[in-house]
N, C-alpha and C positions, 0 to 999 in steps of 0.2 A: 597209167602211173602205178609204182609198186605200192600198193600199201603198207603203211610199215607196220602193222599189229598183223597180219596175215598168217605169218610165220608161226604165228603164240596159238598155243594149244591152250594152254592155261594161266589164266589173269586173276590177280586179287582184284577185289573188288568193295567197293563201298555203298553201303545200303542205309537207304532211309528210313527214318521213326516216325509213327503220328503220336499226338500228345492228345488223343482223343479222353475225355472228361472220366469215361468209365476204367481208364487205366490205372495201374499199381503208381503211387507217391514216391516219388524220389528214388533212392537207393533200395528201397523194397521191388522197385518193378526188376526182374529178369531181363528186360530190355533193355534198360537206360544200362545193366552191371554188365550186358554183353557188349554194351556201345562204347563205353567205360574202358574195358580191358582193352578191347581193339585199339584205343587213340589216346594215351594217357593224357592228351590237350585236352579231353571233354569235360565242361563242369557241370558236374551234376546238380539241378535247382531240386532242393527237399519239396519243394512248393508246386512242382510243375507234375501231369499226370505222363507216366510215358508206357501207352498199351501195345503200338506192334512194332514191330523190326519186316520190313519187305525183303524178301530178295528174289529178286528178277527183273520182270521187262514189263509189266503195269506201268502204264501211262502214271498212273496217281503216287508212283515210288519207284520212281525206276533206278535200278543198279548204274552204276559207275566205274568205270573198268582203269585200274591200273596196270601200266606195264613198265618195266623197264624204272619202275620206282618211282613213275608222274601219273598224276591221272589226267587222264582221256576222255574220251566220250562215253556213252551212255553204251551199255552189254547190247539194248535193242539197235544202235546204230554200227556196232561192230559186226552184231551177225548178219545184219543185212549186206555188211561187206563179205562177210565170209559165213557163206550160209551152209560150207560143209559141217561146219563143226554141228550142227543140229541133229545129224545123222539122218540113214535112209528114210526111217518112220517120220519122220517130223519134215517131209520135204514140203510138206503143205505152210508151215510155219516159215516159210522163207524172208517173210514181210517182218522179221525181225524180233516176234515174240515166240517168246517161249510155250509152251502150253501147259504150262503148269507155275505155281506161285508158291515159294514157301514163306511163311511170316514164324515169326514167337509173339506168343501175344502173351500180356502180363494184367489180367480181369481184378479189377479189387470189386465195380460194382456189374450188377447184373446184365448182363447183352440182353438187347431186342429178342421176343417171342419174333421167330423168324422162318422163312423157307426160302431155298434157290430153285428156281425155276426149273425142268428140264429144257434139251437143244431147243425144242418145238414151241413151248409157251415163251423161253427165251426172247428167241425172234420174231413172235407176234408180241408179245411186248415192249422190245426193242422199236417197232415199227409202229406200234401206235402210241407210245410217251417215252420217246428217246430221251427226253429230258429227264425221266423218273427210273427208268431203265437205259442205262449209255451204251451197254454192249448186248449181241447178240449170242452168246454163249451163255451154255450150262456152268455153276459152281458145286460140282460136287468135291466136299471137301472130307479130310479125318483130322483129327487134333490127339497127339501127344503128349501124355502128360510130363512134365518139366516137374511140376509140385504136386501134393495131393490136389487133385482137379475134380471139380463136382458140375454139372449139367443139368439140364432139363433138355431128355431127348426124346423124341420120337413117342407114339400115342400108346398110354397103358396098355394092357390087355384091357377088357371089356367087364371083366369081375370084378377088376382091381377099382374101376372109375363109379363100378354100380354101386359099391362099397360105401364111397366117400359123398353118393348122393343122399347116404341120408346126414348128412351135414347142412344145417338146415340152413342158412346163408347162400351156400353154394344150389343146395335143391331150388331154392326161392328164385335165382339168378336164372338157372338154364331152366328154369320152369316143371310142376309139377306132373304135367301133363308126358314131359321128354325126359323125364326123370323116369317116370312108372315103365315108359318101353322101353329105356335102357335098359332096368333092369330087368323086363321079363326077357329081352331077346337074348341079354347075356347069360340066361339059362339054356340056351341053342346053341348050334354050331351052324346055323346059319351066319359065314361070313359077310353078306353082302348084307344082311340083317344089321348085323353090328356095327359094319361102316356108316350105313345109313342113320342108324340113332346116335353115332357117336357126332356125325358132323348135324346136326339138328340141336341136340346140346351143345355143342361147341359154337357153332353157329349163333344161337339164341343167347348164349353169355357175351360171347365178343358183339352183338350188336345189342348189348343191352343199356338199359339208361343212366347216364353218367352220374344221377343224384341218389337214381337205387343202387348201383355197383358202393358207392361211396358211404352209405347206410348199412349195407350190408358188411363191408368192410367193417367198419368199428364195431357189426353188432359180431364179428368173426372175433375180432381181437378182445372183447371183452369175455366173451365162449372161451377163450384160451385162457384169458387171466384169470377170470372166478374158478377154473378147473384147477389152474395152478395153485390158487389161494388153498382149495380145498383138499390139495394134496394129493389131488387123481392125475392119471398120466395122461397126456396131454400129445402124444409121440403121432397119436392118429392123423392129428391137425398140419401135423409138420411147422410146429411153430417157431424154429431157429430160422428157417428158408421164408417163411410168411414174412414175420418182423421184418428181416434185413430187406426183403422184395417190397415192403410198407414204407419203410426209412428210405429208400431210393426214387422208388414211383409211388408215393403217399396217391392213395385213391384209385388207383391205375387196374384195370376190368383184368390185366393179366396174371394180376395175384391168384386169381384164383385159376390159373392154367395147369398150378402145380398140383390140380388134384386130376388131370386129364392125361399129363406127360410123365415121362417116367426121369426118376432122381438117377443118375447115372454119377457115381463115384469113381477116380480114378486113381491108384497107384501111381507114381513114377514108370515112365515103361510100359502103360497101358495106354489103349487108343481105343477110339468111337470111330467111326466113319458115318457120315452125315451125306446120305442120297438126294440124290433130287426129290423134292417135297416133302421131305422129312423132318418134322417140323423141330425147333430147338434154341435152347437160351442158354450161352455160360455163365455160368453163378460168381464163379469165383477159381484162383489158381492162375498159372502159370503153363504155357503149350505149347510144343510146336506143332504148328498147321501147314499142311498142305494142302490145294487145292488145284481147280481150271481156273486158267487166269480171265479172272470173271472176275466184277464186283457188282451181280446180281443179285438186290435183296429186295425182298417181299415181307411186310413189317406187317404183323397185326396189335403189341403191346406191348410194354416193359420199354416204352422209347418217347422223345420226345423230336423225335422224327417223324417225315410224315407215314400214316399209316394205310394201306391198302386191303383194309381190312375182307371187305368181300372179295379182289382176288388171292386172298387166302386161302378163304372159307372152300372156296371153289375149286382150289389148285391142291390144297394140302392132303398129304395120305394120313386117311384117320384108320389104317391096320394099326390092331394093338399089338404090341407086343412087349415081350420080357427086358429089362434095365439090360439085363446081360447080356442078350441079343444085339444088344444096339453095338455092343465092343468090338472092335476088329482083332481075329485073332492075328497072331504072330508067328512066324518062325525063323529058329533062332540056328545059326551055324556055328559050332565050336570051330576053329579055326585052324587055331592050336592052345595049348594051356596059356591061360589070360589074354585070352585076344578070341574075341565072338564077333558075328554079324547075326543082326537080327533085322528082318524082314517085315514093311509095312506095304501087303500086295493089293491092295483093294480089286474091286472087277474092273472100275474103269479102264481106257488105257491113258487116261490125261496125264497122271501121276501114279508115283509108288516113293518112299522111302524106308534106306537102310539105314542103321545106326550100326558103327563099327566102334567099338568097344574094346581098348586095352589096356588088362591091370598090375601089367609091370612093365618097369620100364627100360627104358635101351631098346625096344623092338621096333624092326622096321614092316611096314604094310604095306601092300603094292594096293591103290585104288585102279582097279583093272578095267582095261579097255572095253568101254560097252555101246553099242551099237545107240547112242543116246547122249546130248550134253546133258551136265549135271551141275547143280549147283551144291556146295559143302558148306556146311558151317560147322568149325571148332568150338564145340560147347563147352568142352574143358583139356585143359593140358596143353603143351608146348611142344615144339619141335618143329621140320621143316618139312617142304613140301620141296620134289622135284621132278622133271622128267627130261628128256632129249627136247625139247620147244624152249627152255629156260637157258639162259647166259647164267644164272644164278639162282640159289633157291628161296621162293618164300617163306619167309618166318611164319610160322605160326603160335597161334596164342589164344586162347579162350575168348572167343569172338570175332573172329578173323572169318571171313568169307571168300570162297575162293571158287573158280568156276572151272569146268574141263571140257574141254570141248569134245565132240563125237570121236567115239574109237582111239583113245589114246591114255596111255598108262601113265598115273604120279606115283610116286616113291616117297611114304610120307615115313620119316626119320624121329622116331616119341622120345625125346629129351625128358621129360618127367613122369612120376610113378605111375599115372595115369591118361589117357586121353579117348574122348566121346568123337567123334562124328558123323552130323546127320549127312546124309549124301540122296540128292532128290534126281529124279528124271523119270524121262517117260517110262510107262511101263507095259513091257507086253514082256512076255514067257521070253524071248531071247534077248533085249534090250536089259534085264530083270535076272539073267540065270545065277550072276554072282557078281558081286562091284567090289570086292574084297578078297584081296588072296595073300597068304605066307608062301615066299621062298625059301 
């Protein structure tokens, strides 16, 4: 029997939200304003938290594919009927998922002290608490900043952590004894020195005892106050990020993470890439993320989930390194005058996104044939989408999501002064060479 979406190269599609507790309130979240524009039926509750927007083939949010102006089934049950559109590289993925996940997530409180597994601990994890770990893949993910975006990523350098041992709450926690090697070895360049004392400290606080963490806490926060009182700065402590990580997780051992992991701040347009084992918490802000469609997490603090604290300890990379290290850089193609592509290539091949960017308006952009399906999201601005697979073109609109399948050209037509879009798929050097072009 002829399928009838076979023919469709390119589907809108509808994506789901979690309303998970640490998300942005109401009309403040970037998620519920992107959900908003797309469906003017939605009403927004001020009262409800709404943190991510899914789009793909995850079981836990899976995409919903419109054609022909009805919706349909599920994007994973379309491709497994037409499993060209995945393209060459993805012929593994036939079973209907994607291999890669993008979300916007919209942070008011702190995420989980967190790591994704690599392929290998993945699937020895997967196999021995499938219930605590459900899939076998690696999440190596990046996050784009939407808003100004702040993190805790990845393990200081080793000077910067020996620093903050003489804070004596913090000394007292990881102990005097793993304090004093810290910092002699961060006078070496012994790296395998510094790994070693860095997870021995790190170690010795996350299993430390939940009534001393909680003493030392208040005796941290009143070190901040009498400083304040007295008019000394107080900038060492990092007491803006303390506080708000106190008001969240009152008593919680991962406050004091923030003097181990590095503050990573991010402009609009800036990105992090977060590896396998690289340890990391969003503070706060607005992103989009991509990832492997995984929902592989290894929790040690800052949650009220369950935590697996020793395989952390065991699995996490404690290499220090620099805030700015941790950012993924970019490159950016002028295209033509107001109209750019700019380039998120990380090493994996799971994923990659472009952002296609244009600031005037009436021009038309060809999203060009790439050896790769792709999922889009209109972050802002209007106009339509088209190709030879369409009876008619999609409307688009600031929030609109839309999918294309392997190897086939859209014709997106910008009706207003401006318009953004993110555009995800696999990535290798040819699937990757350019997904945006002027005629």
């Amino acid at each position: 029997m002829m399928y009838q979406g076979g023919s469709l190269k390119v589907l809108k599609l509808e994506c789901s939200f979690q309303n998970n507790a640490w998300g942005k309130l109401g009309s403040e979240s970037m998620v519920v304003r992107l959900v908003k524009s797309a469906d003017d039926s939605f009403n927004i509750d001020e009262n409800e938290h709404y943190a991510e927007l899914w789009m793909g083939t995850h079981p836990t949010c899976p995409s919903v594919c419109y054609y022909n102006g009805e919706r349909k089934e599920s994007l994973e049950h379309w491709l497994r009927l037409n499993p060209s559109a995945f393209g060459s590289e993805m012929d593994q993925h036939s079973d209907g998922q994607l291999p890669f996940l993008m979300k916007v997530l919209s942070i008011r409180n702190t995420l989980a002290i967190q790591i994704h597994p690599d392929k290998v601990s993945a699937q020895k994890l997967h196999q021995e608490r499938p219930d605590i770990y459900k899939d076998p893949n690696h999440k190596p993910e990046m996050a784009i900043a939407l808003t100004p975006f702040k993190a805790m990523c990845g393990f200081r350098p080793i000077k910067e952590v020996a620093k903050f041992t003489k804070i004596k709450p913090f000394r007292r926690l990881i102990g005097s004894n793993n304090a004093m090697k810290l910092s002699k070895v961060s006078q070496t360049d012994d790296h395998v020195l510094h790994n070693q004392a860095m997870k021995d400290c790190f170690t010795a606080l996350m299993n430390q005892d939940k009534h001393l963490v909680q003493n030392q806490i208040g005796i941290l926060l009143k070190t901040i106050q009498d400083k304040e009182l007295s008019g000394q700065n107080v900038q060492y402590y990092i007491p803006n990020i303390i506080n708000k990580i106190n008001t969240e997780y009152p008593g919680d051992v991962g406050i004091f993470a923030i003097y181990f992991l590095n503050i990573v701040d991010l402009q609009p347009g800036e990105a992090i890439f977060i590896d396998a084992n690289i340890p990391h918490a969003y503070i706060y802000g607005d992103c989009l993320e991509c990832m492997a469609c995984s929902h592989n997490v290894i929790r040690a603090g800052l949650t009220f989930k369950y935590r697996d604290v020793n395989t952390f300890c065991n699995t996490v990379n404690y290499t220090g390194r620099s805030a700015e290290n941790m950012k993924l850089q970019s490159n950016q193609i002028q295209l033509e005058i107001g109209i750019s592509e700019t380039k998120f290539q990380p090493h994996v091949p799971d994923f990659a996104v472009s952002v296609i960017k244009i600031l005037s308006g009436n021009k038309t952009v060809h999203l060009t044939a790439i050896d790769s399906a792709s999922i889009c999201l209109v972050y802002t601005g209007e106009g339509q989408a088209s190709s030879s697979s369409l009876t008619e073109p999609i409307k688009l609109k600031t929030g609109i999501v839309f999918f294309i399948a392997a190897c086939h050209t859209v014709t997106v037509d910008v009706q207003s002064n401006d318009m953004t879009i993110f555009r995800a798929c696999y990535n290798t050097s040819e699937t990757f060479s350019k997904v945006a072009s002027v005629f």
